[in-house]
N, C-alpha and C positions, 0 to 999 in steps of 0.2 A: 719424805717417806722412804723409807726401807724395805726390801722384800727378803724371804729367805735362798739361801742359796745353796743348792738350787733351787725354786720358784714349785709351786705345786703344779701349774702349770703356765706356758707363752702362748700368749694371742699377737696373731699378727696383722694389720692392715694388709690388703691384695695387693693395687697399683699402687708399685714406688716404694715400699717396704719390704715384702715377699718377692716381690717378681717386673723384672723389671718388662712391661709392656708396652712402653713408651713408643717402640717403634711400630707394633701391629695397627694402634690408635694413629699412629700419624699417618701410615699408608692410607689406612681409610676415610683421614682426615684430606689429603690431595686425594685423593677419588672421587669423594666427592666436589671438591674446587673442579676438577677436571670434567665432570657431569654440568657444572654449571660455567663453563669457562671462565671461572675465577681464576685471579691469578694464584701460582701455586704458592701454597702458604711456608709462613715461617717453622720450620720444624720445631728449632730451639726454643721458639717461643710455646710451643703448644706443647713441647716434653714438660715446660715447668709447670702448667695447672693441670696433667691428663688428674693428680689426685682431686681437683676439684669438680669432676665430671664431666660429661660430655658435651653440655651446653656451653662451658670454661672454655673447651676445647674448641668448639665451633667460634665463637667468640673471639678467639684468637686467631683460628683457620682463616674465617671469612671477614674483615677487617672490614666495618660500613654497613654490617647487615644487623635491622633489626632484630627485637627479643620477639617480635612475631613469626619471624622468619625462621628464626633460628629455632623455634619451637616447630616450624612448620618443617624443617630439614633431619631434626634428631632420629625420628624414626627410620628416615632411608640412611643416616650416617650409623645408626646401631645394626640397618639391614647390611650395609657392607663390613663391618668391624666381626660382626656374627660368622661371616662368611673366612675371616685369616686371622682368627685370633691367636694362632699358637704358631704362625708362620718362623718369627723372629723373639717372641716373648720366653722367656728365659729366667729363672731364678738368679738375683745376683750374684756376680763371685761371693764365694765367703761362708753362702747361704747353705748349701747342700752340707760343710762341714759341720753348720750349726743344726741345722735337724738331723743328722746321722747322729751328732752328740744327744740330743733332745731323748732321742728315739732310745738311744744304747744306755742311758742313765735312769730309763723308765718315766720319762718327763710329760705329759701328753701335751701336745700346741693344737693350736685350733687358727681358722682363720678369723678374720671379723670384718666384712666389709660393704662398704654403699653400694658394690657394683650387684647390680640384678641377679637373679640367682638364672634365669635364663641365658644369662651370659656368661656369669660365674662359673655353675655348674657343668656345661658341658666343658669350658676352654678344661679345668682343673682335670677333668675326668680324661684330658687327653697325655696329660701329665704325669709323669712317673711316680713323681715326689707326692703327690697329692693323696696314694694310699694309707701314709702316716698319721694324716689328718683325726684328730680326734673328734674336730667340732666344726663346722661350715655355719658362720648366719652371715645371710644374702641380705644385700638390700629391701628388698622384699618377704623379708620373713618375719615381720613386723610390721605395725602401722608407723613406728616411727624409725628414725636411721640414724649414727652418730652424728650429730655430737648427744646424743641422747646415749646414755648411757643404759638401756633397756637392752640394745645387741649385747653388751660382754656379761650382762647378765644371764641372756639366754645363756652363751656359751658357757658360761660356768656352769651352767646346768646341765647342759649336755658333756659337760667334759666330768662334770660330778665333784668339781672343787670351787672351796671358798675365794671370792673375789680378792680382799685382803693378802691369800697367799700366792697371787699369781701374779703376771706381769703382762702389760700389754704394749708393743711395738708400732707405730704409728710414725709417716713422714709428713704428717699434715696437725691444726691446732685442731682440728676437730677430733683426732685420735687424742689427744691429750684431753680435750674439754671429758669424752665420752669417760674416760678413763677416772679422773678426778670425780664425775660423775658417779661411778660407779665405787667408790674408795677402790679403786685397783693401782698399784704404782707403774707406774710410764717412762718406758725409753724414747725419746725422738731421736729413728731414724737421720741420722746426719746427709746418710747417701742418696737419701730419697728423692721425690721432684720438688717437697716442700712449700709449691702455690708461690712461691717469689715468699716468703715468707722466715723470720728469723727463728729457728730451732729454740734457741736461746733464751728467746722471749717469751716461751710457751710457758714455762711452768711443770715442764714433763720433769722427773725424779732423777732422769739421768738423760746422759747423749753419747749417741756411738756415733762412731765418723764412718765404720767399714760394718758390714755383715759379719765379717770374722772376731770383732771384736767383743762381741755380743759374747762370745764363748766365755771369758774371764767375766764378762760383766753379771753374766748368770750363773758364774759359780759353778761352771761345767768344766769337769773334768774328763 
């Protein structure tokens, strides 16, 4: 599948495609360990599933602990994550050239992501970049979440363009399932955290390796 170029408008996944948050989620990830004098956990390990959520996370943080546990700890690990989410979280290099291009060529981007809009919303609103925004759907802004392709639907809606002429950015296969979902065409995020997972194999319409590279791939000038 093909889009045009430029794109009517880009959607982008939050963790691991937009913004690299990898380290706010780890800090809270040993706070917690450290709450339970677990030992402290593997960072590297818990950067590559933060796109698969917070349980993924836990999961890998707390190495021997049940899925009842791990159910039972989520709420005090979103209660400290809540607490420094914009400490260290950051737009990837690359990225700020690409939505300043977005933005100067009349392009609208929207975000599109699982993470809770109670968490989403505030971290974004601390965010500079986050004014541009055409279009925001939280994980909870629906009963269902990608890979369900009903989120880029909303977006399309609220952004006021056809699914077909837009393009959605994704470092996980649920971003591509959602996407194929919705006939939208799909870059995989090369830079992302990826879930240990192969770009490659997803099926996504294309693949960037860098944030900057996105520029030529969407036909921005």
């Amino acid at each position: 599948m093909s889009w045009p170029r430029p794109p009517a408008a880009v959607f982008f996944d939050l963790d691991g495609t937009l913004l690299d948050s990898a380290p706010d989620l780890i800090v809270a990830v040993e706070r917690l360990a450290a709450e339970l004098a677990a030992p402290p956990p593997d960072a590297e390990a818990i950067r590559r599933v933060v796109s698969a959520g917070g349980r993924a996370m836990l999961r890998v943080g707390l190495p021997g602990v049940g899925e009842e546990r791990i159910d039972e700890l989520l709420p005090r690990f979103l209660d400290i994550y809540s607490r420094s989410m914009t400490f260290h979280t950051r737009l990837f290099e690359g990225m700020p050239e690409v939505l300043a291009r977005l933005e100067g060529q009349g392009v609208p981007w929207g975000i599109v992501t699982n993470k809770p809009g109670w968490l989403a919303r505030p971290m974004l609103a601390e965010m500079d970049f986050f004014a541009g925004c055409a279009a925001l759907v939280t994980g909870d802004c629906l009963p269902v979440r990608k890979p369900d392709p009903a989120p880029l639907h909303l977006a399309c809606e609220l952004a006021g363009v056809a699914a077909a002429q837009c393009v959605f950015v994704g470092d996980d296969l649920r971003d591509i399932q959602a996407g194929h979902g919705a006939r939208m065409p799909t870059i995989a995020a090369a830079w992302g955290y990826l879930d240990g997972g192969d770009p490659a194999a997803w099926g996504a319409d294309g693949i960037v390796g860098q944030p900057v590279d996105l520029v030529a791939a969407l036909g921005l000038s």
